[in-house]
N, C-alpha and C positions, 0 to 999 in steps of 0.2 A: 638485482634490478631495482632501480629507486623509480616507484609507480608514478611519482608527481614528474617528473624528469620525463617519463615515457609519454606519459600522458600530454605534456606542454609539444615532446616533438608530433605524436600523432595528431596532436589539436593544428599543429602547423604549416603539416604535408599535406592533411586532408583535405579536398577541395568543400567548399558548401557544400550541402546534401550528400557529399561524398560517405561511404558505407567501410566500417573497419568490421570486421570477425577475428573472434578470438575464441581458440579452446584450451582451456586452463585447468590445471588440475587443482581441488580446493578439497579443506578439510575444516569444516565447523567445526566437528564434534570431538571435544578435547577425548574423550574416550576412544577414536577413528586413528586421530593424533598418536594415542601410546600404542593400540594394536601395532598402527604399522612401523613404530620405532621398535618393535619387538623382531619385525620380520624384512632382515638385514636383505633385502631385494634393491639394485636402481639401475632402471632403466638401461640400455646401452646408450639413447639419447637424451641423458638427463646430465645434464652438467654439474657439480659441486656446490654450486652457490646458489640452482633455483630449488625454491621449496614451494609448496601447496598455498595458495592462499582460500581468503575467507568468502564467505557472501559479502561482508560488511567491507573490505580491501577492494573487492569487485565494485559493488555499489557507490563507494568511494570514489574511483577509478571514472566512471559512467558519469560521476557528477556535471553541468556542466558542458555535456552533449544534449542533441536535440532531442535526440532517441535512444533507448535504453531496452533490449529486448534479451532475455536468455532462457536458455534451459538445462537442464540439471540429467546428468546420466551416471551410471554406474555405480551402485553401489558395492560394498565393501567387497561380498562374497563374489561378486563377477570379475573382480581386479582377481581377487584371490585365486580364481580356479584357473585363471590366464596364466599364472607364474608356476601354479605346484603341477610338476609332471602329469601327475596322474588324473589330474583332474580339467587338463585340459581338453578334455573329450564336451568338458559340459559347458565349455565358454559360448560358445553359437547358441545353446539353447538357454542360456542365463541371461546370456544378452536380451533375447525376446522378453521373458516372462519379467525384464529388470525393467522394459519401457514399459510393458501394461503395470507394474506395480508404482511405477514413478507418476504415470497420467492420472491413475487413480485414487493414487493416496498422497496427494500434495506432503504430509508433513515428512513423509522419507527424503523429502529432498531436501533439506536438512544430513542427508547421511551419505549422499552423490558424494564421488570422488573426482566427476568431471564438468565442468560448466564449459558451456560453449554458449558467448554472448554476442550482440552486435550493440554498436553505437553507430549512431548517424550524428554531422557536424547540422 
């Protein structure tokens, strides 16, 4: 996907004050990066050619609208116990303890694997 391309057509459909949402899967952390190139997993709805973007792809993206709103979910270990068999007993409850540690400790989100954002035109 070429972001500026996307960006010119949503800038173009969208009416004034019209509302876009997006939930993107994003990988700051070059360390997050090699884990999950270690752990040959994709999706059944992930295509070949999309990959994770950044916060700074994102904010790039947002430039340019009126409004700029997101939040950051999932970290590493909650993706993780979603894919390994046996560990998927503890997805429901990692989910929970993933948003009280996300609200509370801004700098983990930095290590989110999901953004979901809104732009206003």
């Amino acid at each position: 996907l070429d972001l500026s391309l996307a960006k010119a057509e949503i800038k173009r459909v969208l009416r004034t004050d019209g509302v876009a949402i997006f939930r993107e899967p994003i990988r700051n952390s070059a360390f997050v990066r090699f884990i999950r190139r270690l752990i040959p997993y994709q999706g059944q709805d992930v295509s070949p050619h999309e990959r994770p973007l950044t916060d700074g792809e994102i904010d790039e993206f947002a430039r340019g609208f009126r409004d700029y709103a997101s939040r950051s979910f999932t970290l590493p270990h909650v993706s993780i116990s979603r894919i390994v068999p046996f560990l998927r007993w503890l997805y429901g409850p990692l989910l929970r303890v993933d948003a009280e540690v996300l609200k509370h400790i801004p700098l983990l989100r930095y290590y989110a694997t999901c953004k979901v954002f809104k732009l206003v035109k």
